[in-house]
C-alpha positions as CSV (number, residue, x, y, z in Angstrom):
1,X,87.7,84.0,124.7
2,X,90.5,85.9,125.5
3,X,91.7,89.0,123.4
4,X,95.5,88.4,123.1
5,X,96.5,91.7,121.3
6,X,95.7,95.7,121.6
7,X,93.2,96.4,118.6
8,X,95.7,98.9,116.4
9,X,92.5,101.6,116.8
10,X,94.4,102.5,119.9
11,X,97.5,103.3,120.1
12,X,98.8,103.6,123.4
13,X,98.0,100.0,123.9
14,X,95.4,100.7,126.7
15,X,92.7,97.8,128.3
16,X,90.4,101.0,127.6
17,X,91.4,100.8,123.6
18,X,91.3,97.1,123.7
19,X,87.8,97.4,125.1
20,X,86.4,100.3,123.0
21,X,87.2,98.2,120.1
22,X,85.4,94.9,121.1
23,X,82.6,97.0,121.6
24,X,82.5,98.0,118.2
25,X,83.7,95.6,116.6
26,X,80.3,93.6,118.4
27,X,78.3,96.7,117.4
28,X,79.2,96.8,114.3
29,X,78.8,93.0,113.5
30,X,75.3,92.7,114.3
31,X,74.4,95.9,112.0
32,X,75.3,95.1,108.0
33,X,74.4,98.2,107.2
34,X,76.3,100.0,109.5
35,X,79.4,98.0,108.4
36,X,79.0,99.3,104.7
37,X,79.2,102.6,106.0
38,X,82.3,102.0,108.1
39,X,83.7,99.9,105.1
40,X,83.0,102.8,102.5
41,X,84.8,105.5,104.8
42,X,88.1,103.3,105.4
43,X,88.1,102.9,101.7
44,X,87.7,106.5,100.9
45,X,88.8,108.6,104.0
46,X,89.0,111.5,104.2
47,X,85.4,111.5,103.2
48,X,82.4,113.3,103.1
49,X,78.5,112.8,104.5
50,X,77.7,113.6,100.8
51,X,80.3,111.7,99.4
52,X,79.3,108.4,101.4
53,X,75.3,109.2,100.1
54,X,76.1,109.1,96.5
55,X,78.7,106.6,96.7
56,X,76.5,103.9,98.8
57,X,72.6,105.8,97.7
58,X,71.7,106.4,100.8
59,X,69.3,109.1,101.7
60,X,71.2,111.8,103.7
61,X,69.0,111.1,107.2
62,X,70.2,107.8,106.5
63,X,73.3,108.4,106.3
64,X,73.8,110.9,109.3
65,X,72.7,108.1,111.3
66,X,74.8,105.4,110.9
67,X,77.8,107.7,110.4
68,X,76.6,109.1,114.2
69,X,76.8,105.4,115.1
70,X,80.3,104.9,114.3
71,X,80.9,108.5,115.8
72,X,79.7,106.8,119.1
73,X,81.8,103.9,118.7
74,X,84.6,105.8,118.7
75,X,85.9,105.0,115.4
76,X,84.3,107.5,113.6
77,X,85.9,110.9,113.7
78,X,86.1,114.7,112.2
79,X,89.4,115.7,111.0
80,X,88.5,119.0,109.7
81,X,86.0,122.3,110.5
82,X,85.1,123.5,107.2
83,X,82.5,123.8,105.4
84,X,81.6,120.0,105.4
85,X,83.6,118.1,108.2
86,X,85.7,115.3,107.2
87,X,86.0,112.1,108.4
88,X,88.3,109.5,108.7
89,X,88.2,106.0,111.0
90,X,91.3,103.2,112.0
91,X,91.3,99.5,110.7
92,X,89.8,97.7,113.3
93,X,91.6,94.7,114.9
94,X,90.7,92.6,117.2
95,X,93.0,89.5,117.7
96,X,90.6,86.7,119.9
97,X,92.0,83.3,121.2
98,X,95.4,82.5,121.1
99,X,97.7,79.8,119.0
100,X,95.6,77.6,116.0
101,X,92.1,78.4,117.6
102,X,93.6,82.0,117.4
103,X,91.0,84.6,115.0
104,X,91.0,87.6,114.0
105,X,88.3,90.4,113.2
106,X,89.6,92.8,110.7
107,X,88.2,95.3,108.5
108,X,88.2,92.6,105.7
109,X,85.7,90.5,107.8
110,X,84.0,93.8,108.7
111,X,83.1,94.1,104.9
112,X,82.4,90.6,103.9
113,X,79.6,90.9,106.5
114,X,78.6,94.9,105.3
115,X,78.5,93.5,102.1
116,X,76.0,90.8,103.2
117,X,72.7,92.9,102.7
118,X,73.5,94.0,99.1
119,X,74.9,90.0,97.8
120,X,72.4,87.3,98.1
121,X,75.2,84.5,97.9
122,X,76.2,86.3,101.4
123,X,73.1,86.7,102.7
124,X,72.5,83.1,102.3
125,X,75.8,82.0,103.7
126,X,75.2,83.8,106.7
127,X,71.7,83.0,107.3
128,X,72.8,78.8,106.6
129,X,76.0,78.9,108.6
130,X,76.2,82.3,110.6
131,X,78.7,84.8,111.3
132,X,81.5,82.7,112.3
133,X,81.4,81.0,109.7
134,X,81.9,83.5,107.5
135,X,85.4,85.0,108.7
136,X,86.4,81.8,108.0
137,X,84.6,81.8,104.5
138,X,87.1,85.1,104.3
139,X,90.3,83.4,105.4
140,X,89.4,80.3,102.7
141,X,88.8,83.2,100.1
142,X,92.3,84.4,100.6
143,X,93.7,81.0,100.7
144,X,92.0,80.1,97.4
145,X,93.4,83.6,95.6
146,X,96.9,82.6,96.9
147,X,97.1,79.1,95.9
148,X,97.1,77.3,99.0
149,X,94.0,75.5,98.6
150,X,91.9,74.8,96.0
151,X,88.0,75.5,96.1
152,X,87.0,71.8,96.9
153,X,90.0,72.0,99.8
154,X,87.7,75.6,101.0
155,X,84.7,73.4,101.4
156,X,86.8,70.5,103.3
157,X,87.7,73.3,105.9
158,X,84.9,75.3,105.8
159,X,82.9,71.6,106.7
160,X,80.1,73.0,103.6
161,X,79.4,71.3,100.4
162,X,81.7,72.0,97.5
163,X,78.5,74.2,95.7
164,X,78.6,76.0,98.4
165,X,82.0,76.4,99.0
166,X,82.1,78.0,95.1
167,X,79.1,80.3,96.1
168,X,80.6,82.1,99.1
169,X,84.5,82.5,97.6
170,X,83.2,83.9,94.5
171,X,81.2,86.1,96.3
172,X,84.1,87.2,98.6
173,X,87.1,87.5,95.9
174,X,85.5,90.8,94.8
175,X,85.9,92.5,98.3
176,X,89.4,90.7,98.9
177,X,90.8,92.0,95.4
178,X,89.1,95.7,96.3
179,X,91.1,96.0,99.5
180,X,94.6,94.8,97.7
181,X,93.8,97.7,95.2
182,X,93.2,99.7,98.3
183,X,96.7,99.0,99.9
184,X,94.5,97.7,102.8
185,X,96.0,94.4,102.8
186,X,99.3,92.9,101.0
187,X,98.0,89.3,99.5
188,X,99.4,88.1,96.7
189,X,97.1,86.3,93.8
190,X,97.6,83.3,91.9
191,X,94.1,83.3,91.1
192,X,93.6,86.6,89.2
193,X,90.2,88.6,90.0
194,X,88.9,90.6,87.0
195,X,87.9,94.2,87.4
196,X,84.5,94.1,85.8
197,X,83.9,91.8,89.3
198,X,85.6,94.1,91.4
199,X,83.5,97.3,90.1
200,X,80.5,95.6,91.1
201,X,81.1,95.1,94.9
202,X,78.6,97.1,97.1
203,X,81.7,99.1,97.2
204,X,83.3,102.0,95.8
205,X,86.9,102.6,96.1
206,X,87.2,106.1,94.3
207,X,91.2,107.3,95.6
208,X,93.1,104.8,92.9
């Protein structure tokens, strides 16, 4: 694999950046639960310890934990010193391959998989197919909600069975829709996703 572009978490463009993200980015994909956490602060930074407990339930040692993972990774950080520190984190982006095999692992695929220990269609998916397959379960989800492919066209590239295929994009449309309403990417719908789905994500997005 070769990383063709500087992950946007560093922004003088150094090999060091490049490779600090990778290293998350694999950190963080082998560790749902640690990408809910880095999902819930992108949606809601600046944020709070506190505020990540009661928007995710977590127990506070819980919490501290996989927020001191991130911290490790490097894309965790404090911003402030007061009373409660707050923290903030960058998009993670990490361009692999380069021209039609070319990928890439984004915050969107970071929360697909976060969002795989809290919805059992997920779970499934991932356990059945893997990882892999699931970023490109994500990039069929937004071609489905744009109108360049239809569900039964997902499950022709995907290579899954049309039940399937229906499973895992109505699973994902959810999490795509959330970040749109988050300004976190720009898709445009011509499949409409109603609220009442969005509100139950294992995410909250609270800064509308």
């Amino acid at each position: 694999m070769v990383v063709t572009n500087t992950p946007a978490a560093d922004e003088d463009g150094s090999k060091e950046g490049t490779a600090r993200s990778f290293i998350a980015a694999s950190e963080i994909l082998v560790n749902p639960d640690i990408a809910r956490v880095y999902t819930d602060i992108l949606l809601n930074q600046p944020t709070t310890n506190s505020s990540i407990e009661r928007r995710l339930d977590l127990a506070g040692s819980t919490t501290s934990m996989r927020v001191g993972k991130l911290k490790n990774l490097d894309i965790v950080e404090d911003v402030s010193s007061g009373k409660e520190s707050q923290l903030r984190t960058d998009s993670l982006l990490l361009p692999v391959g380069e021209g039609e095999t070319r990928i890439l692992f984004d915050p969107l695929t970071i929360a697909a998989y976060g969002a795989s220990g809290e919805v059992s269609e997920i779970e499934l998916f991932v356990d059945r197919h893997g990882k892999a397959k699931l970023l490109m379960a994500v990039e069929q989800t937004r071609a489905y909600l744009s109108g360049e492919v239809t569900r039964r066209g997902a499950a022709d590239r995907l290579n899954v069975d049309e039940i399937e295929a229906i499973s895992i994009t109505q699973a994902l449309e959810p999490i795509v829709a959330l970040f749109v309403k988050a300004g976190l990417i720009d898709d445009s719908f011509e499949h409409d996703v109603h609220d009442r789905k969005i509100r139950n994500t294992p995410y909250v997005l609270e800064q509308e």
